[in-house]
N, C-alpha and C positions, 0 to 999 in steps of 0.2 A: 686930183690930189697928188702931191710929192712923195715920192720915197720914203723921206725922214719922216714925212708926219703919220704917214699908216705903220711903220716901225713901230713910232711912241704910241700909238694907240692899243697896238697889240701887245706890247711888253706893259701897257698897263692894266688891259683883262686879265694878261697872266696873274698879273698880280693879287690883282684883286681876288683873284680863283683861288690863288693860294690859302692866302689867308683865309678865305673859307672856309676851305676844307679843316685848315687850322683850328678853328675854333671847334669847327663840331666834334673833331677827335678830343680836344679838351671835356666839351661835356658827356659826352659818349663815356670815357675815363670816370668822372669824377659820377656819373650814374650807376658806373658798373663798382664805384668804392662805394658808396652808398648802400646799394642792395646785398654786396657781401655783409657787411655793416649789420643790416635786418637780420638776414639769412643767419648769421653767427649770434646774433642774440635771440632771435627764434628758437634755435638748437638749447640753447642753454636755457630759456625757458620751458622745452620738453623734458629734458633731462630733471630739471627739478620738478619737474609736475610726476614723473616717473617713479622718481625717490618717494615722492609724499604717497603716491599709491599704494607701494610697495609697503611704506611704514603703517597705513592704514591697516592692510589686509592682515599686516600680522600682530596688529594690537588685538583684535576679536579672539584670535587662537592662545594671545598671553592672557587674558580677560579668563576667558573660558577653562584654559590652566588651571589658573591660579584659582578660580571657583568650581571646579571639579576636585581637586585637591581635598577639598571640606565636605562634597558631597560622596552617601552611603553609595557604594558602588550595589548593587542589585542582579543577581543572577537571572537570567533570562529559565522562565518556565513557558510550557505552553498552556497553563491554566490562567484564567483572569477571573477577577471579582465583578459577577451579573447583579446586578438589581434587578428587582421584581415588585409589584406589587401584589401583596395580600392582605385578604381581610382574614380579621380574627375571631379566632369561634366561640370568644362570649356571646351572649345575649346583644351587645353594643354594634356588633358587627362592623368594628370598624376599622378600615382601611390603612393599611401602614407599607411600611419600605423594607423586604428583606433584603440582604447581600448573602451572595453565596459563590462559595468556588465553585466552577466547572471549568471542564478545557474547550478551548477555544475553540471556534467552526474553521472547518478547515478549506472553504468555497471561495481560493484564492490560486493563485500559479504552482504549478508542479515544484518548483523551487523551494516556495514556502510551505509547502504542504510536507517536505523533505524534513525543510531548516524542522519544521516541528515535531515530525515524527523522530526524529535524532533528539530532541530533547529530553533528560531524563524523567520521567514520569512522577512527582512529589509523591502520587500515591500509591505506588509500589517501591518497595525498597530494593525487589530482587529482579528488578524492570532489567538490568544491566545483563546479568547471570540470564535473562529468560532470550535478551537477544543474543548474547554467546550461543546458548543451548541450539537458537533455531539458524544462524549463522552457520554452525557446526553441520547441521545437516542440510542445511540448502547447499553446502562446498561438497561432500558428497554425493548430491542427487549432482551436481553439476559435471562433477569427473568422477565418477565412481573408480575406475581403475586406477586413481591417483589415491583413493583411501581406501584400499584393502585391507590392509592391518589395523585399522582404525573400524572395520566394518567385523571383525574376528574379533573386537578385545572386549573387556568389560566396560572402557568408556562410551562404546558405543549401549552396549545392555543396561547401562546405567541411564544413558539419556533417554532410551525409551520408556524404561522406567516413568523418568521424570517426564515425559512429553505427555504421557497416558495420563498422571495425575494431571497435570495442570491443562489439560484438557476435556476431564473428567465435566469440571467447574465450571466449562464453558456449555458444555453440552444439558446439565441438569437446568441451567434458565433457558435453554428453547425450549419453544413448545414444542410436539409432536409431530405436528405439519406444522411448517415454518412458510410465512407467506412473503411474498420479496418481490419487486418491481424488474419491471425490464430495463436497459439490456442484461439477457443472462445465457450464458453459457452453460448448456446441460450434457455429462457425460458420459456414459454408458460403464459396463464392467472392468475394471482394470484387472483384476486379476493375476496381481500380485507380476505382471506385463511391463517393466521398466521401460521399455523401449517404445510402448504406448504412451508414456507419461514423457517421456523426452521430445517425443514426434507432439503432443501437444503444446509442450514447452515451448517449442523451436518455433509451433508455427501459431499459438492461440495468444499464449502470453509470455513472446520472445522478451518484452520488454521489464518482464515481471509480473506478479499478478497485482502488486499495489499502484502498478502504472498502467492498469488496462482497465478500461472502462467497463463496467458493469458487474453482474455477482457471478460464481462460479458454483455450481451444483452436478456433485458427483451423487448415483446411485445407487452405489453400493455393488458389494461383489469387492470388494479390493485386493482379497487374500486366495490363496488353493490356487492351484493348476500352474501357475506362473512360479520362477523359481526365484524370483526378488520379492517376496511377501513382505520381509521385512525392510527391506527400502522402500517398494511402496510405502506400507503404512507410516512409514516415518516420516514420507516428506510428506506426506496429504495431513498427517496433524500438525506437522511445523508448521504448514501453511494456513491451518484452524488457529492453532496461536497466535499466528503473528497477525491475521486478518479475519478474526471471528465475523465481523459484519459483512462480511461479500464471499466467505468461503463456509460451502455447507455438506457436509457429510450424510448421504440416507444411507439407512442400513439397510441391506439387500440379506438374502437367508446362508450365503456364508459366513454373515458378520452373527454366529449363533455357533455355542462348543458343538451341539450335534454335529453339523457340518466342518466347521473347522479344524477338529478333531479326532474328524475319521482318517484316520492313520491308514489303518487297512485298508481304505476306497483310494486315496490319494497317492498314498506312498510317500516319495522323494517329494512331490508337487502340496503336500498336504503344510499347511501353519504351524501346526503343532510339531512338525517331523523339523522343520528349518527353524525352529528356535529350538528344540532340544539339539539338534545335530551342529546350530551355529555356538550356542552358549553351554551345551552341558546341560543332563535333566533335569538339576536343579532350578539354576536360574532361566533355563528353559521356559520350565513350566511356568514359573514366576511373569514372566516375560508375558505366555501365554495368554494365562489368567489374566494378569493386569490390562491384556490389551480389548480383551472379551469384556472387563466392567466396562471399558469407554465404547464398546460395540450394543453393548447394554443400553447405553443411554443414547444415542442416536436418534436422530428424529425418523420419522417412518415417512413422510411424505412432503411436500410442497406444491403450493400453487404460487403460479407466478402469473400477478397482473390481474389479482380474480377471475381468470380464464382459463389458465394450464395447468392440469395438473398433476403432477412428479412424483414416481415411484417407482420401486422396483419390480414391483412384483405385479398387483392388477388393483383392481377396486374389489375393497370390503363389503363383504356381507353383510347388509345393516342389521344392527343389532334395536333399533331405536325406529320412532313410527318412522316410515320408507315417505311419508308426506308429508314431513314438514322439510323444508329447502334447508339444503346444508347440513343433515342429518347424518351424512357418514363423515364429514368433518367435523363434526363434536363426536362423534365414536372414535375416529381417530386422537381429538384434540384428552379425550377420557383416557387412554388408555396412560399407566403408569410411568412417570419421569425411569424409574429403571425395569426395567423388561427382559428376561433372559430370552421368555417362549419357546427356544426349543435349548435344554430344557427351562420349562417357567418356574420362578422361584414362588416361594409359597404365599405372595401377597397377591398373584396376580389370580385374578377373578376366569374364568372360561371364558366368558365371554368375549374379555375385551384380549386375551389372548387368540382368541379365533379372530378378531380386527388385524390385531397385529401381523399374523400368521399370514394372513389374505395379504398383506399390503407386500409381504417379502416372498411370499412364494408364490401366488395363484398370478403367474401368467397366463396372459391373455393364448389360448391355445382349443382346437377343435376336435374334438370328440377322437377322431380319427390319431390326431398326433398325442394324446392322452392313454390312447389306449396301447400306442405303440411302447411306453416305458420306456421312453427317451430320457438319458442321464441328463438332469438340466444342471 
């Protein structure tokens, strides 16, 4: 083959290559306008699909506006209207539908068991003033050397005052032995021991006592020998007020004027010495007295779980046949919603004072330690 003719042969593959390539960079191009093309109206189809979302979501909240506007707005209680059925006590006996308020159960999350307890109470008016009252004194048990002057003035002999009555009310509906499930927390003499009741604070019901699970049962002895008589009793009945259902108070044989009284046995450490010597023997005594009616009505005893059972003192002297079962718990259960015993006022019977007398003083104790006249 010639020179000239494999020249011409190869300057027309070039050629041909060229234009190849040519073209496919054409469609290549006009692929890549295209798909921006989509891609750019893709775009602008989300964006309107975005808008319509957005206008949807907040047509429901213009809706709901605009017809909450017209509706009665309604204060939140925590009583609801139960239905029940009852029949009725003619002769027909027949069946029908009551409604009745009550407050609601509260076997829900600690949250909501709050949200309701912060609700005001519709049936007490002076619900507000009762938690001021017990506020007031949980902020002193908590920092006592922060309310000093507040622990000397009359607003403090005032609240005890008021704490004694409205705790009075609480104590007249228990029975006498009060019976209560487990878990329960039982706890010995306080004696009038602040630093006992702090040490249990800290460590039994750090979190409070309306966020600890199960009841709490003091035995009494609260007053004498300790020199905070009255801080104790003030926070153990603030805490009856605020949680009558899980907080229980037995009366031990100090919670009686013999005992609490005796000036001359006690001295400085004596009840009666720390509210004349804190308020004046006026309202002292006042103080005194009023706290002795709510030591009055106290219950004497508990059993917890139909198994254990809680007092101060020992088991009573049955008064009632010894062989029928549970026969000193109806001598107990008999004896009088108010009860001085030492001294007994004039309704109470010998008898059931000797029950009462047994449950608060006769510890359990042997011949030997009896006979020694040990100060108990």
């Amino acid at each position: 083959m010639s020179l000239s003719l494999f020249n011409h042969r190869r300057r027309s593959r070039e050629s041909t290559t060229s234009s190849i390539l040519q073209i496919t960079d054409k469609q290549t191009k006009s692929l890549l306008r295209e798909r921006d093309a989509q891609i750019t109206s893709l775009e602008k189809e989300v964006i309107a699909l975005k808008n319509k979302i957005a206008n949807l979501s907040t047509e429901p909240s213009a809706v709901a506006a605009s017809m909450g506007s017209n509706r009665k707005q309604r204060q939140l209680t925590p009583y609801g209207t139960m239905v029940r059925v009852s029949t009725s006590k003619c002769s027909a006996k027949r069946r029908q539908l009551l409604a009745e308020r009550a407050r609601m159960g509260r076997n829900a999350s600690l949250a909501t068991a709050q949200v309701l307890n912060a609700l005001p109470d519709e049936n007490d008016p002076l619900s507000s003033s009762k938690q001021l009252l017990i506020d007031r004194i949980v902020a002193m048990f908590t920092s006592p050397n922060e309310h000093v002057d507040y622990l000397k003035s009359h607003d403090f002999a005032k609240d005890l005052l008021k704490l004694n009555k409205k705790v009075r009310v609480l104590l007249e509906d228990e029975p006498r032995c009060v019976f209560l499930q487990s878990p329960a927390y039982v706890f010995g003499d306080i004696h009038g021991n602040l630093e006992d009741l702090h040490f249990f604070s800290d460590n039994v019901w750090n979190l409070g006592m309306q966020l600890t699970a199960g009841n709490f049962v003091f035995l009494g002895d609260y007053v004498d020998r300790g020199m905070s008589c009255l801080e104790c009793v003030a926070y153990l009945l603030a805490m009856k007020l605020m949680l009558p259902q899980k907080v229980f108070l037995l009366r031990g044989n100090h919670e009686t004027r013999d005992v609490n009284g005796w000036e001359e046995h006690y001295g400085a450490r004596s009840f009666i010495y720390q509210c004349r010597e804190r308020f004046g023997d006026d309202i002292g005594y006042r103080i005194w007295e009023a706290t002795n009616q709510t030591f009055d009505r106290m219950p004497l005893a508990a059993v917890i779980d139909q198994d254990i059972f809680c007092v101060h003192g020992g088991i009573p002297r049955p008064i009632s046949d010894g062989s029928v079962q549970g026969g000193r718990i109806k001598d107990i259960l008999n004896v009088p919603k108010v009860a001085g015993i030492n001294p007994p006022y004039e309704h109470e019977e010998d008898e059931y004072q000797q029950v009462a007398s047994d449950c608060i003083w006769s510890d359990p104790a042997s011949e030997d330690q009896e006979n020694r006249n040990v100060d108990e």
